[in-house]
C-alpha positions in Angstrom: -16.8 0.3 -10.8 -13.4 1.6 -10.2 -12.3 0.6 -6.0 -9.7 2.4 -3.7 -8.1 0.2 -0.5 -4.7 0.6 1.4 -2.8 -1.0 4.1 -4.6 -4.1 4.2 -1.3 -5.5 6.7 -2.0 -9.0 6.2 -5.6 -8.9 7.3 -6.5 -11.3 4.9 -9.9 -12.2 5.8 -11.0 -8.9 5.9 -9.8 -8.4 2.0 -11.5 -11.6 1.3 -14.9 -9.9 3.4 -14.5 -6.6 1.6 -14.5 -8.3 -1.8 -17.8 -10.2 -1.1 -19.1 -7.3 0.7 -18.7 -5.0 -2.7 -19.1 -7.8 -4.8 -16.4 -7.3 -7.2 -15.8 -8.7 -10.4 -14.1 -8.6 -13.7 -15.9 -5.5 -14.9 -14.6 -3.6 -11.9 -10.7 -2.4 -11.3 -9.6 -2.0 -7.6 -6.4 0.0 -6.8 -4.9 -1.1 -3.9 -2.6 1.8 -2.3 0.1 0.0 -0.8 1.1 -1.9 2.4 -0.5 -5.3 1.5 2.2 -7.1 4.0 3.7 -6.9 7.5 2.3 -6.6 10.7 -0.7 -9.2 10.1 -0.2 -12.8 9.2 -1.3 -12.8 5.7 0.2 -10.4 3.8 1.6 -13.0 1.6 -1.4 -15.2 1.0 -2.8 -11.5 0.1 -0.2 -10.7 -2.1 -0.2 -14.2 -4.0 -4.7 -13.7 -4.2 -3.8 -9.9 -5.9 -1.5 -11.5 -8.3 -4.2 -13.6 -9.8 -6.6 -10.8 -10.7 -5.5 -8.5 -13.3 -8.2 -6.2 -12.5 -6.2 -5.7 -8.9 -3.5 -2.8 -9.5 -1.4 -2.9 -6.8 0.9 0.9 -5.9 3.8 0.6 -4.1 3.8 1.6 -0.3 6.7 1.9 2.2 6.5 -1.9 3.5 6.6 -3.5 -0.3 9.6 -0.7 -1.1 11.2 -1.8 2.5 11.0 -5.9 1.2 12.2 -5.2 -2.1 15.3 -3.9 0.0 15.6 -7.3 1.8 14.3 -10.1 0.0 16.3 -10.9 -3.2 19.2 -11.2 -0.5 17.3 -13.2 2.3 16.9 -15.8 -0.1 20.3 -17.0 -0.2 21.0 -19.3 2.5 22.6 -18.2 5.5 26.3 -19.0 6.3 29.1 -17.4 8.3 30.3 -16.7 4.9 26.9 -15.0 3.5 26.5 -13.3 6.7 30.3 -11.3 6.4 29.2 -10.5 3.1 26.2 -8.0 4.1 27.0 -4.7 3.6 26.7 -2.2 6.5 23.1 -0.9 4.1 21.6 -4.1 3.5 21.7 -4.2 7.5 20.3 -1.0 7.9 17.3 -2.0 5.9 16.9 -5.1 7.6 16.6 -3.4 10.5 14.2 -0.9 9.8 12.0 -3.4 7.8 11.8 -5.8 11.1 10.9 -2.6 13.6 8.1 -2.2 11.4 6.7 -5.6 11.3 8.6 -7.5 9.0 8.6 -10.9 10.8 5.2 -11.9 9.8 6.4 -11.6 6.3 9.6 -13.2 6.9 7.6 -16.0 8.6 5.4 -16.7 5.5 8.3 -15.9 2.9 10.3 -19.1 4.1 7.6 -21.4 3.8 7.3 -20.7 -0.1 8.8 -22.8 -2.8 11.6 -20.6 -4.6 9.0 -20.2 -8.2 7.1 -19.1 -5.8 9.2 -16.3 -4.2 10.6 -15.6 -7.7 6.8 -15.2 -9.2 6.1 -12.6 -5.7 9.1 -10.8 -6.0 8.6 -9.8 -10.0 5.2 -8.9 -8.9 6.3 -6.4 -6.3 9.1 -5.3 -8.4 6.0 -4.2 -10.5 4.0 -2.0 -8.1 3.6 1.5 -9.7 5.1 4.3 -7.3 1.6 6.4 -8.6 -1.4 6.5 -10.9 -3.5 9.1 -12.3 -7.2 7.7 -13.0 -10.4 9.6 -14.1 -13.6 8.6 -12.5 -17.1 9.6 -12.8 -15.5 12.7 -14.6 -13.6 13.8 -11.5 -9.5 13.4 -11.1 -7.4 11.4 -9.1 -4.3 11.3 -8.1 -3.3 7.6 -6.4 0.0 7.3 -3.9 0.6 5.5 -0.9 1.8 8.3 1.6 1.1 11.7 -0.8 3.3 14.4 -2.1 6.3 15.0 0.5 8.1 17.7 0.2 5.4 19.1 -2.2 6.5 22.2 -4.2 3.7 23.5 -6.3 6.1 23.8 -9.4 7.7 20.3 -8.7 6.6 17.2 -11.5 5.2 14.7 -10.6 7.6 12.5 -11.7 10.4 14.5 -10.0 9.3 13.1 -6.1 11.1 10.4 -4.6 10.3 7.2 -3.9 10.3 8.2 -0.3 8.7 11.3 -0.7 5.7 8.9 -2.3 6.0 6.2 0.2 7.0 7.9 3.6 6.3 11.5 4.0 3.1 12.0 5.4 1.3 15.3 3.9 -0.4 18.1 5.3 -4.1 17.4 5.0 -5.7 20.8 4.7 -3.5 22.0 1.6 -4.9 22.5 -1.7 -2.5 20.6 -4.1 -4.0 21.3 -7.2 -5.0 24.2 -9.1 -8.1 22.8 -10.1 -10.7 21.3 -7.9 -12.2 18.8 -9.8 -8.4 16.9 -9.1 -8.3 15.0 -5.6 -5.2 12.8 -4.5 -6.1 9.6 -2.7 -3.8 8.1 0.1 -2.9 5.7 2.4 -0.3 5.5 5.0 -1.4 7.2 8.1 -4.6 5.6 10.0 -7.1 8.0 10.1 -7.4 7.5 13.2 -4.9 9.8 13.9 -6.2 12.4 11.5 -9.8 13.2 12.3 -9.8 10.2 16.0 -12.4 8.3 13.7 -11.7 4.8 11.9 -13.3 6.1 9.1 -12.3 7.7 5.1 -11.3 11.1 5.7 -12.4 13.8 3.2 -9.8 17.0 2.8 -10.4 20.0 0.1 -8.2 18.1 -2.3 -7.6 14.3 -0.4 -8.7 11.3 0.6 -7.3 9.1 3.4 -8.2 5.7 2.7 -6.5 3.9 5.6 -8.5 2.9 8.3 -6.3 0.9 10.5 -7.5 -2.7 9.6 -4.6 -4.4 11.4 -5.3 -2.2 14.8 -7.8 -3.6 17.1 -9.9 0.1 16.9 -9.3 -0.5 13.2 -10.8 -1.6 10.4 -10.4 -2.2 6.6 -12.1 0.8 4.3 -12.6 0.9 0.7 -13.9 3.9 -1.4 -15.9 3.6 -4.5 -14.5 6.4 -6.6 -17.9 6.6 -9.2 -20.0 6.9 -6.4 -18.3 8.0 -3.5 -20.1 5.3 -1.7 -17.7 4.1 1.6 -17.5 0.2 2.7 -15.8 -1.1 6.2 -15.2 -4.5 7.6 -14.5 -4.4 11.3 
């Protein structure tokens, strides 16, 4: 069976729950769409649990692109003379990352050995920024965010990393000349699309993020052969 999750945040029980609740195994794949860490407490331990299971394909969201930014230089140790070396950008990013949650991360970073942080940050350094995947002889497209700044005529492989991991899209456009294609994304709680924690279903999307670090939340996951929908609170 081929799985769709997203913006687990660190919720790592409720990854662990969803796994037992779909009872996956070898002979399954589960893309995860991004946003594995900040926010909750766990996003590490998550992170190091994905990268034993090759049948887990994570995709890149804006929290893993905002801690690629930041770690390989939080890792140094922290001097007067380290510190008048960061660069007006690398502050920037710091920044941002902590107003979004970053601290949790942070928190859990600093108690790994360094193989440890070296192993996680190759992993995220290999997150895919999209995948196309067929399933049950439909289509899909797999991003964190969507298409921003869409332009029918545009390539895929012309968008941004932040137009793939920011820009939230319109839900009610048809993306896609052909209907049996559907993009599946992350990103925004749905919550705020449709006032329900559940998967919302466009003409030619998915949302897939059902707010599992919010208390109104919860953690979704699609199965794309069946369409069948699973939810831990």
């Amino acid at each position: 069976m081929i799985y769709v999750m997203s913006d687990i945040h660190g919720t790592y029980v409720k990854y662990q729950l969803m796994l037992e609740k779909i009872h996956f195994c070898e002979q399954d794949t589960l893309y995860i769409l991004g946003d594995v860490i900040d926010r909750g407490k766990q996003g590490i331990e998550t992170l190091l649990d994905m990268m034993e299971r090759p049948n887990i394909i994570p995709i890149i969201g804006n929290h893993e692109w905002m801690a690629l930014q930041c770690l390989p230089w939080l890792q140094k140790e922290i001097t007067e003379d380290s510190l008048k070396e960061l660069h007006e950008e690398q502050i920037s990013a710091l920044a941002l990352w902590v107003l979004n949650g970053a601290m949790t991360t942070i928190e859990e970073w600093k108690r790994l050995e360094k193989g440890k942080r070296n192993d996680l940050l190759c992993y995220l350094g290999r997150f895919l920024p999209y995948k196309r995947i067929e399933a049950n002889g439909k289509r899909y497209l797999l991003v964190h965010s969507g298409l921003g700044n869409f332009k029918k005529d545009k390539r895929l492989e012309d968008y941004t990393i932040d137009e793939l991991v920011w820009i939230r899209p319109d839900y009610d456009v048809n993306y896609f000349e052909n209907d049996d294609i559907c993009m599946v994304v992350g990103h925004t709680p749905t919550l705020l699309i449709h006032d329900k924690p559940l998967i919302y279903h466009g003409p030619q999307l998915i949302a897939v993020d059902c707010g599992a670090v919010f208390p109104e939340g919860r953690l979704a996951c699609l199965c794309l052969d069946t369409m069948e929908e699973f939810y831990i609170e």
